[in-house]
C-alpha positions in Angstrom: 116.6 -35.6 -58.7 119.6 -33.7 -56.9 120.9 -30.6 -58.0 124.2 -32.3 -58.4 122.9 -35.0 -60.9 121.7 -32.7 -63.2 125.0 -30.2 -63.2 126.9 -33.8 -63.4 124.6 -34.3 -66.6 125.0 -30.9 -68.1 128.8 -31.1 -67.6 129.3 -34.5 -69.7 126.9 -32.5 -71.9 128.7 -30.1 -72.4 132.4 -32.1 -72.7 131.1 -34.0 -75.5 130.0 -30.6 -77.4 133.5 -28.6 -76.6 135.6 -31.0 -79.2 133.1 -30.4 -82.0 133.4 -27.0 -81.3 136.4 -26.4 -82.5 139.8 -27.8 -83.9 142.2 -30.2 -82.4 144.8 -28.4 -81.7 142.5 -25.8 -80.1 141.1 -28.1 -78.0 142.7 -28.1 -74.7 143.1 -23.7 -74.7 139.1 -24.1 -75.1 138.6 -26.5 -72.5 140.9 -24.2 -69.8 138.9 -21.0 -71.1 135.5 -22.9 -70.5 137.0 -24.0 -67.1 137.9 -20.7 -65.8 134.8 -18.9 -67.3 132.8 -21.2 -65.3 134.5 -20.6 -62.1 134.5 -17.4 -62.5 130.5 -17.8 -63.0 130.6 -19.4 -60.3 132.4 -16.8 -57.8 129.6 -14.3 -59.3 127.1 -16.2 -58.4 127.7 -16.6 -54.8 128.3 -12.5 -55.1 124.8 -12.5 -55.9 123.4 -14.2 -52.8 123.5 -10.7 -51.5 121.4 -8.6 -53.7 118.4 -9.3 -51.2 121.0 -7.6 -47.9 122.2 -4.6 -50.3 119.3 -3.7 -51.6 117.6 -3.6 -47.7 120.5 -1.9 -46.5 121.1 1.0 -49.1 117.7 1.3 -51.2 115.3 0.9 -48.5 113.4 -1.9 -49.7 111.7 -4.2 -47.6 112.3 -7.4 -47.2 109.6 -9.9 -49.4 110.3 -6.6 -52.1 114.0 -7.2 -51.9 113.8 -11.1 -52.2 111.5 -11.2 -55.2 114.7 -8.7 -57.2 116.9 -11.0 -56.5 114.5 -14.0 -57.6 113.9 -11.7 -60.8 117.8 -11.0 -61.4 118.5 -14.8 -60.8 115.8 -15.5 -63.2 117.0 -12.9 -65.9 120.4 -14.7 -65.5 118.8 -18.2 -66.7 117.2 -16.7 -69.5 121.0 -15.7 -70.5 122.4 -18.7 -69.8 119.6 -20.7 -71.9 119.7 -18.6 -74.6 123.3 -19.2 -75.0 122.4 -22.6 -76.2 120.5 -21.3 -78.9 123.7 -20.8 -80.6 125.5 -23.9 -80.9 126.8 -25.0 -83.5 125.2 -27.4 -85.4 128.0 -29.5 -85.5 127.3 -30.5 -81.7 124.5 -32.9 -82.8 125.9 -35.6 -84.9 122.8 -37.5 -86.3 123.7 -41.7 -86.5 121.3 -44.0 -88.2 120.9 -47.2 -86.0 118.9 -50.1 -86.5 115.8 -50.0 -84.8 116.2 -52.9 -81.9 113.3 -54.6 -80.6 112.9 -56.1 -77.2 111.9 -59.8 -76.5 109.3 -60.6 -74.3 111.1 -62.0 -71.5 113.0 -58.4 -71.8 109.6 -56.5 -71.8 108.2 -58.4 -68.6 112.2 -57.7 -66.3 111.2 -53.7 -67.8 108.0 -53.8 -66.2 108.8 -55.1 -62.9 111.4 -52.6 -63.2 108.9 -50.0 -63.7 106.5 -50.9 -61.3 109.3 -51.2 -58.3 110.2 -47.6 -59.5 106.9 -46.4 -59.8 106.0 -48.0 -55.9 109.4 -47.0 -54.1 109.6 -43.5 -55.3 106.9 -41.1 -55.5 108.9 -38.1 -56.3 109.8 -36.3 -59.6 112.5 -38.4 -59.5 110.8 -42.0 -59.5 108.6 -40.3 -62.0 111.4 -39.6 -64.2 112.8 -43.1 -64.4 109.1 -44.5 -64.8 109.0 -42.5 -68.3 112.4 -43.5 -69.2 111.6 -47.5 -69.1 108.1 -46.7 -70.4 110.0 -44.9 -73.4 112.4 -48.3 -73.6 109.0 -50.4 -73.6 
């Protein structure tokens, strides 16, 4: 799957929580505040791309030394950014009781074509992927 599927994902994601979040009329401040605090993540991100050059340049480290900081400082900033998920509010997951629906077997047998045309064209995580989503519908 592409980078930009899953950030498409997350983004929906995370428009869905926003209004549950907080009130109506606070709504659209919230959503321009989320929107600039991610471009400005953003902006420091790409500053990042050049702790590997700054650290060669002015601390003398060597090169596979001054790679594996940046890897760790990149990886110190997705504990952050994970951990900030930890705190939603509970209010972003609205439970809803639906009837449990059954397939029919002509529905079944269309799935597992479905599955195996997946499973044979794409060998990837991805094909994988959708292989355990129509296995999880079956």
């Amino acid at each position: 799957m592409a980078w930009g599927a899953i950030r498409v994902r997350l983004w929906c994601l995370r428009q869905a929580i926003i209004p549950s979040m907080v009130s109506d009329a606070e709504r659209t401040r919230t959503y321009a505040w989320y929107n600039v605090l991610q471009d400005i993540g953003h902006a420091l991100g790409g500053l990042l791309a050049v702790i590997p050059t700054l650290l060669r340049q002015f601390s003398g480290a060597g090169e596979l030394a001054s790679f594996q900081s940046a890897v760790m400082v990149y990886c110190a900033a997705a504990v952050r950014h994970c951990s900030a998920y930890l705190r939603l509010s509970p209010k972003a997951e609205v439970e809803v009781k639906l009837p449990r629906l059954t397939l029919s077997p002509q529905s079944r047998k269309v799935l597992w074509r479905i599955l195996c045309t997946v499973c044979n064209r794409q060998r990837s995580g991805a094909g994988l992927s959708h292989c355990a989503v129509v296995l999880f519908l079956l």
